[in-house]
C-alpha positions as CSV (number, residue, x, y, z in Angstrom):
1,X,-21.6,-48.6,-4.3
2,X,-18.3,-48.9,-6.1
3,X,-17.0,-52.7,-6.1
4,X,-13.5,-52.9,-4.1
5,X,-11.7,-53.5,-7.0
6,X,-12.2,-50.5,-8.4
7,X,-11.4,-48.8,-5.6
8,X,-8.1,-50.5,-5.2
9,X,-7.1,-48.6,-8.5
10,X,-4.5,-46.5,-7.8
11,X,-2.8,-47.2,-4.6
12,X,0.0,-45.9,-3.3
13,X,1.7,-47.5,0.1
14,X,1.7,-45.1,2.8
15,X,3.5,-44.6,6.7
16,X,5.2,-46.9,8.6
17,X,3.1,-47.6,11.2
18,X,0.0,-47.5,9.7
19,X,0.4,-49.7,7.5
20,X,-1.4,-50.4,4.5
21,X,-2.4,-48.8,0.9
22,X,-4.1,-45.7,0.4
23,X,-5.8,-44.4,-2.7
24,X,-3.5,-42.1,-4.4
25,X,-4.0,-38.0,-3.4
26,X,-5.7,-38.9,0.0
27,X,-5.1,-38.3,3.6
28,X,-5.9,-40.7,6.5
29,X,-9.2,-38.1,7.2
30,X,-10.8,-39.7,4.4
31,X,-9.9,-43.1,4.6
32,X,-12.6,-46.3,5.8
33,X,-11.1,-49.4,7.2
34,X,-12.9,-51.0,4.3
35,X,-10.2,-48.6,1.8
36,X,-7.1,-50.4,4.0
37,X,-5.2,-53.2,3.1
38,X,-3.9,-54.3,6.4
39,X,-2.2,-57.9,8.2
40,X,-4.9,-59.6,9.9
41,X,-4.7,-58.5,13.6
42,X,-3.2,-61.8,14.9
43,X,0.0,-61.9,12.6
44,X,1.0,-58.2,14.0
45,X,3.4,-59.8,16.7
46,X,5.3,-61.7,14.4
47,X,5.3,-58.8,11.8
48,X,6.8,-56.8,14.7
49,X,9.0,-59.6,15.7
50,X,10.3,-59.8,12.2
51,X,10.7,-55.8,11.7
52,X,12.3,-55.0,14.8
53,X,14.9,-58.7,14.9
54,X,15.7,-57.4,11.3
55,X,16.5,-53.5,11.8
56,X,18.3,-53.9,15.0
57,X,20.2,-57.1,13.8
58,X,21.6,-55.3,11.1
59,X,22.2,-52.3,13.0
60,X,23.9,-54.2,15.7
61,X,26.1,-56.2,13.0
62,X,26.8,-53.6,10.9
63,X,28.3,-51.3,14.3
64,X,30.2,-54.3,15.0
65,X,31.5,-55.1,11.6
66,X,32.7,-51.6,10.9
67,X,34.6,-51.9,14.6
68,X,36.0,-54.9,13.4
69,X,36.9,-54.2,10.0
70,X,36.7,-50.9,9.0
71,X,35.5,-49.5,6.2
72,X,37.1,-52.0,3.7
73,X,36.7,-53.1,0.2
74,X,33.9,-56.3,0.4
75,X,32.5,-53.8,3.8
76,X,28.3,-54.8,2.2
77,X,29.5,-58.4,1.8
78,X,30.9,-59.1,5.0
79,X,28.2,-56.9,7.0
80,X,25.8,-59.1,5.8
81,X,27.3,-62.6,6.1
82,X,27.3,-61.2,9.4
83,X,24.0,-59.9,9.8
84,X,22.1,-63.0,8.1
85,X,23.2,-65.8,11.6
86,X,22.4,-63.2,13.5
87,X,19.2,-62.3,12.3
88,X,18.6,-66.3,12.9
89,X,19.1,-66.0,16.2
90,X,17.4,-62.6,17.0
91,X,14.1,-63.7,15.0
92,X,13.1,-66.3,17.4
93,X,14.3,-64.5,20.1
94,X,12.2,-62.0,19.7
95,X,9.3,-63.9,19.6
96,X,10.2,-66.2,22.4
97,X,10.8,-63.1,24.6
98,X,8.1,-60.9,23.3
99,X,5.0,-62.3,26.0
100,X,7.2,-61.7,28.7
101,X,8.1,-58.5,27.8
102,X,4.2,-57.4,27.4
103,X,3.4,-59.1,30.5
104,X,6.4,-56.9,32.9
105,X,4.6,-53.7,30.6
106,X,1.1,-54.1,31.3
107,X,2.2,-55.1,35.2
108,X,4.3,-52.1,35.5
């Protein structure tokens, strides 16, 4: 059996969702756990705290920047002095408000 260090020769990240490195020219068909380089299982709520508080945080302040401003010289400057306190606040946020939400989910 090939060591895993040979095998890791040659990755290439791969999806979004599934998350992890595949070996170059293969498709998830062919893929073991063992080939995967993925989080550990208990960090994926803060991994999808941090994802989703960073995309719609800077969504959200960019929208409202743009409103406020326009499309100005400095626009990528000001969007994120923006974007940076409110990713602060949405971070924990999310987190703190994340159980909950599962909770009303799995209920419903």
């Amino acid at each position: 059996m090939e060591s895993r260090s040979k095998r890791m020769r040659g990755l290439v990240t791969h999806g979004v969702f599934g998350v992890g490195l595949y070996p170059t020219g293969w498709t998830t068909s062919k893929l073991r756990s063992e080939d995967l380089l993925m989080i550990p299982a208990r960090f994926a709520p803060v991994a999808f705290g941090f994802i989703l508080s960073c995309l719609v945080s800077l969504l959200v302040s960019g929208i409202a920047t743009f409103r406020n401003a326009g499309l100005i010289d400095g626009f990528f400057r000001l969007w994120m002095a923006a974007w940076l306190p409110s990713w602060l606040i949405a971070f924990p946020v999310a987190l703190a408000v994340a159980p909950g939400t599962r909770r009303i989910i799995t209920a419903w």
